[in-house]
DRENDREN-874308 format. One record per residue (C-alpha): residue in one letter; x, y, z. Coordinates in steps of 0.25 Angstrom, whole numbers, padded with zeros to 4 digits, always signed. Last residue first. Layout:
# residues N
aXYZ/...
# end
This chain:
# residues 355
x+0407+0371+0442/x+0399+0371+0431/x+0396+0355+0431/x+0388+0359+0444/x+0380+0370+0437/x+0378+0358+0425/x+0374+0349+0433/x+0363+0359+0441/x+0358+0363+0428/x+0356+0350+0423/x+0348+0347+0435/x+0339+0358+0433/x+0341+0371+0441/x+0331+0379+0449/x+0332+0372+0462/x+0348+0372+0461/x+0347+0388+0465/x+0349+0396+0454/x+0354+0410+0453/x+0348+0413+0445/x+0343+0423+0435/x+0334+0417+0425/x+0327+0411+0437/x+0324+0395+0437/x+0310+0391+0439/x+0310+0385+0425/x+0322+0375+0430/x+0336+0378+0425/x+0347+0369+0417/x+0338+0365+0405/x+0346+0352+0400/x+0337+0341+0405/x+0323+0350+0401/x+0312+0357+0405/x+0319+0369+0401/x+0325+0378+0410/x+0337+0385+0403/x+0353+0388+0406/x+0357+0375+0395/x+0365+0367+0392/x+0378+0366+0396/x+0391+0371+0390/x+0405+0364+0390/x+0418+0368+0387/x+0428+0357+0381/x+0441+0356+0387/x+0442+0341+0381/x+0443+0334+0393/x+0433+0342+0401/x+0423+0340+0387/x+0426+0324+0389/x+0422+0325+0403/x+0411+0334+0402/x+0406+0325+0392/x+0409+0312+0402/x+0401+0319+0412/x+0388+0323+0404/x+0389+0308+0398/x+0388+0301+0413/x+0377+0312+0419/x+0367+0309+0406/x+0355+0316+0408/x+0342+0312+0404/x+0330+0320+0393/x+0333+0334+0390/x+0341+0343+0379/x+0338+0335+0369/x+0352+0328+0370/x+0351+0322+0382/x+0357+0326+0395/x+0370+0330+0400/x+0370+0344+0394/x+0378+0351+0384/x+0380+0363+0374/x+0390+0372+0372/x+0401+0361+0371/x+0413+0367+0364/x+0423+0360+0355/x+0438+0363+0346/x+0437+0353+0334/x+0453+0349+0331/x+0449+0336+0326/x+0451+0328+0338/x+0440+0339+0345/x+0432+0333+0334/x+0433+0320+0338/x+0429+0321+0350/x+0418+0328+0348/x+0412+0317+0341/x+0418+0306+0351/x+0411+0315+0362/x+0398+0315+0354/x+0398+0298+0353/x+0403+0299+0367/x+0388+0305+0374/x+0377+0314+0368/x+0364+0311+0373/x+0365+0311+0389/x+0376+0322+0387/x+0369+0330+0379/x+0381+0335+0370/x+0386+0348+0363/x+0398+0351+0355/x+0400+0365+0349/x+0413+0368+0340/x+0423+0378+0344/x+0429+0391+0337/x+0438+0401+0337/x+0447+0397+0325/x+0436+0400+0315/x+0434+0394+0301/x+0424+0383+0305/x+0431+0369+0306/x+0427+0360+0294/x+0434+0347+0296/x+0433+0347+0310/x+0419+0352+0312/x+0413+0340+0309/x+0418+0333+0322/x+0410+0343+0329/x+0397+0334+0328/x+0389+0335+0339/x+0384+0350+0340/x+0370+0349+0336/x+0373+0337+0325/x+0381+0348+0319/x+0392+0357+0323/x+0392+0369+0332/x+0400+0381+0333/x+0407+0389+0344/x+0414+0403+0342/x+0424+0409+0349/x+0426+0424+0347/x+0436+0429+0338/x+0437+0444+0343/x+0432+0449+0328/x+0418+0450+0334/x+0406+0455+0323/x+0415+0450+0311/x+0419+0437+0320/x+0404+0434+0324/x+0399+0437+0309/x+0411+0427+0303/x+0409+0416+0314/x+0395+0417+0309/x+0399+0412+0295/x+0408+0403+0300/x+0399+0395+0308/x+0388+0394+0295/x+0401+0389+0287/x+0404+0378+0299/x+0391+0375+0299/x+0388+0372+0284/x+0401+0366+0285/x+0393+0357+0297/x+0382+0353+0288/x+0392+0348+0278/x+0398+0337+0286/x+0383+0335+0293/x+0379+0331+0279/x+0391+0324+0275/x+0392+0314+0289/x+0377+0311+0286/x+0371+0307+0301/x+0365+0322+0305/x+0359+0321+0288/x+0343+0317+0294/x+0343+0327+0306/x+0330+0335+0302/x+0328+0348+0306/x+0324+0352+0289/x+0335+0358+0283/x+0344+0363+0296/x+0340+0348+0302/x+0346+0341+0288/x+0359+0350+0289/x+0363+0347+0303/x+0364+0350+0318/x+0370+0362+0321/x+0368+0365+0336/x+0373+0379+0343/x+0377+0387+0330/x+0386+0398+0332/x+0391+0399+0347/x+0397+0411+0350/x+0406+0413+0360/x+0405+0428+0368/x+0413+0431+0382/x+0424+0436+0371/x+0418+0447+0370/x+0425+0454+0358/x+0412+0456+0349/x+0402+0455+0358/x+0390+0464+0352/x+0394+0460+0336/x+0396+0445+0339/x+0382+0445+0346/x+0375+0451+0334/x+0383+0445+0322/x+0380+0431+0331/x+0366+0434+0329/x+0367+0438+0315/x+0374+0426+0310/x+0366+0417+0319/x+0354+0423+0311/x+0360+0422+0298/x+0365+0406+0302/x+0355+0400+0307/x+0358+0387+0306/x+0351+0377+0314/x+0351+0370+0328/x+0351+0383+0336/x+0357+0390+0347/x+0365+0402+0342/x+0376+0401+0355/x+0382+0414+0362/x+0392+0405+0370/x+0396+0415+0382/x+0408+0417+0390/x+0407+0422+0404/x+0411+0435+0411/x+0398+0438+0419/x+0396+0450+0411/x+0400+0443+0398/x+0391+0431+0402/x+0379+0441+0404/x+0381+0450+0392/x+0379+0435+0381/x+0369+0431+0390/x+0360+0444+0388/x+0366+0446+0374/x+0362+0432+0370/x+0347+0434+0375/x+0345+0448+0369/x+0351+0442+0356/x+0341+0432+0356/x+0328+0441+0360/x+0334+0450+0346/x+0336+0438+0339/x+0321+0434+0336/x+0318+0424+0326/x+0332+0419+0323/x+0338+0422+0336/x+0327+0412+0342/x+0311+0415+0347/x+0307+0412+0360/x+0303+0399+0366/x+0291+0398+0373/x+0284+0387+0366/x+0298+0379+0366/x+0297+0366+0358/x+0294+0372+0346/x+0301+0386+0349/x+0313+0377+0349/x+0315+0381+0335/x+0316+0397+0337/x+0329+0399+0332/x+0342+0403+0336/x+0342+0402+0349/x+0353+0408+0357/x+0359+0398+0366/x+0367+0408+0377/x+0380+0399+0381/x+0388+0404+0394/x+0402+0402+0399/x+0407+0404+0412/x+0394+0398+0421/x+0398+0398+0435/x+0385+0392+0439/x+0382+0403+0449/x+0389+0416+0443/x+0389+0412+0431/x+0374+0406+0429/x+0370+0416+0438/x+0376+0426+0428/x+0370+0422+0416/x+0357+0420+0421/x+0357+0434+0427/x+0361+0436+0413/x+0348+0434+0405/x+0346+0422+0395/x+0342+0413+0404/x+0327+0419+0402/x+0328+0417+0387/x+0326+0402+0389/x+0319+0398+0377/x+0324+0407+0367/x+0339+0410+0373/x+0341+0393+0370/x+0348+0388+0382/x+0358+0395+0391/x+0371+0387+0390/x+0380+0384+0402/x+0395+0384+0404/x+0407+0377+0405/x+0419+0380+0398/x+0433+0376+0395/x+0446+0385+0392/x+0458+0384+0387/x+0468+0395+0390/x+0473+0404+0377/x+0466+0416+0382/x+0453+0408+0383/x+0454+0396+0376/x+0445+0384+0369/x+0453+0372+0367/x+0451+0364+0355/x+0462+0371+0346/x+0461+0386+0353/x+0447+0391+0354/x+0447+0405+0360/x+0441+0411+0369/x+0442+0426+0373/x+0443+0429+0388/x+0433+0435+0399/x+0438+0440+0409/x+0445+0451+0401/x+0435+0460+0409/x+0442+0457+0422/x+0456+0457+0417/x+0453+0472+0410/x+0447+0476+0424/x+0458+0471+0432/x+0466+0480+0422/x+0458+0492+0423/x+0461+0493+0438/x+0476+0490+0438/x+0476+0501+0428/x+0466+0509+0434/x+0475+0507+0449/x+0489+0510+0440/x+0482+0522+0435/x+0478+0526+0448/x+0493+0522+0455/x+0501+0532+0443/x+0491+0542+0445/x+0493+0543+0462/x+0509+0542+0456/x+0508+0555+0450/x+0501+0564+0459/x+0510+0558+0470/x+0523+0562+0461/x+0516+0575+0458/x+0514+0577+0473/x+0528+0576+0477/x+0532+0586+0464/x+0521+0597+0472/x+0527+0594+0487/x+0517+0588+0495/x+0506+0597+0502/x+0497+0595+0492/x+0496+0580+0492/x+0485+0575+0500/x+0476+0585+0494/x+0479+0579+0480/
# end
């Protein structure tokens, strides 16, 4: 006010008054660019096939981290950031395991949601945090091959509950269903009777609707939601006459493109025909049991037929198994950035195919 002391008392108001006028257009302008910058991030929305984002279709490619109870070390968000920042990964799956089954196989592996939730939750929330920070979506997957369903319920209550409005969160409710006889005694004797997978998938659909319920109480925002189907994710056609009661929705397919070729596609096909909206969040181009050869030829003509389709695709997975699909050798950091010395062949296919 120095400057103005000499002036004229009415010439100073006037100064005085457009000094305030010009900062509060500055915090204005400021607030705004902040507004845009946070809202980033949209809400999507799943409209007939399509899946949108303020009305604008949009397709993904991402990555999955595989099971949080085997490879809890990616689950850290210097992962997630080198994984953005370096690969240009926009969309995230966290696989949190349900159970502790592959416990069998895997001496080392940790305990599921079931058995210990709190080192689950630990595990979603530190991915979950990072690909909000790095403003990326993230598929908040219950990775399991049977129903849980008062355990998801409680999980998903928990997530819904801490980011209710966020709309970086999808949540995937049941990763691979595959049918009634293997959730009575893991075997697969009823996957070729067209009644008994028929009724298995209204007990899925009814098991869907449930938790949408808990996730919509806890977040009324409407978040999108993906669901699997039996056969671990190979039979979508089911779904069209007995769609889950919720317009937010889309069905999972997942392929291993040396296993899974045109008899999957026709499938899928066929329910897209039926008015079945799909999402691929799980892929690979070898076989089936997550190992074994590669298949080049059928990894390309699925990403043709998803690129056709507007389908979003996520790979499997942000792990260093010694197997085909694991993208990251053991010497690997947990941090990154990674030089091409550290990453398996898949994972240097799939970094390309990110671009």
């Amino acid at each position: 006010m120095a400057l103005f002391k000499d002036l004229p008392k009415v010439m100073r108001i006037v100064l005085a008054v457009l000094a305030a006028v010009i900062l509060c257009e500055a915090v204005f302008v400021l607030a705004k660019g902040t507004a845009k910058k946070a809202e980033s991030i949209k809400a999507l929305k799943v409209e007939g096939l399509s899946l949108c984002a303020d009305g604008e279709p949009v397709v993904f490619k991402g990555v999955s981290l595989g099971w949080h109870n085997l490879w809890p070390r990616f689950y850290d968000s210097a992962t997630v950031k080198s994984l953005h920042d370096d690969w240009g990964v926009d969309i995230f799956r966290a696989a949190i395991g349900a159970d502790g089954h592959a416990k069998a196989d895997n001496p080392g592996c940790l305990d599921g949601y079931t058995e210990d939730p709190q080192t689950a939750l630990k595990c979603a929330y530190k991915v979950i945090d990072a690909a909000i920070q790095n403003k990326a979506y993230v598929i908040v997957d219950w990775h399991s091959h049977i129903l849980h369903p008062k355990e998801a319920a409680d999980f998903f209550g928990k997530i819904a509950s801490k980011y209710a409005g966020v709309p970086n969160v999808i949540y995937e409710l049941f990763n691979e269903p595959v049918c009634r006889s293997f959730e009575d005694s893991r075997s697969y004797s009823d996957l070729g009777n067209p009644d008994a997978m028929a009724a298995y998938w209204d007990e899925l659909k009814e098991y869907a609707e449930k938790l949408i319920k808990v996730i919509t109480d806890a977040d009324p925002s409407h978040p999108l939601v993906l669901m699997g189907n039996p056969c671990w994710d190979q039979r979508p056609d089911l779904v069209a006459a007995n769609p889950v009661d919720y317009d937010n929705i889309m069905y999972t397919v997942h392929f291993y493109a040396a296993s899974h070729k045109e008899e999957l596609r026709a499938v899928a096909d066929s329910a897209l025909a039926a008015g079945v909206p799909l999402f691929i969040s799980e892929c690979a181009s070898c076989e089936n049991t997550g190992d074994g050869v590669t298949d080049g030829q059928s990894w390309k003509e699925w990403n043709d037929w998803a690129s056709a389709r507007s389908i979003s695709m996520l790979c499997w997975s942000i792990s260093d198994k010694d197997e085909t699909c694991s993208m990251f050798k053991p010497e690997a950091s947990t941090a990154g950035p990674w030089d091409d010395g550290v990453i398996k062949p898949w994972g240097l296919a799939v970094k390309e195919w990110l671009k």
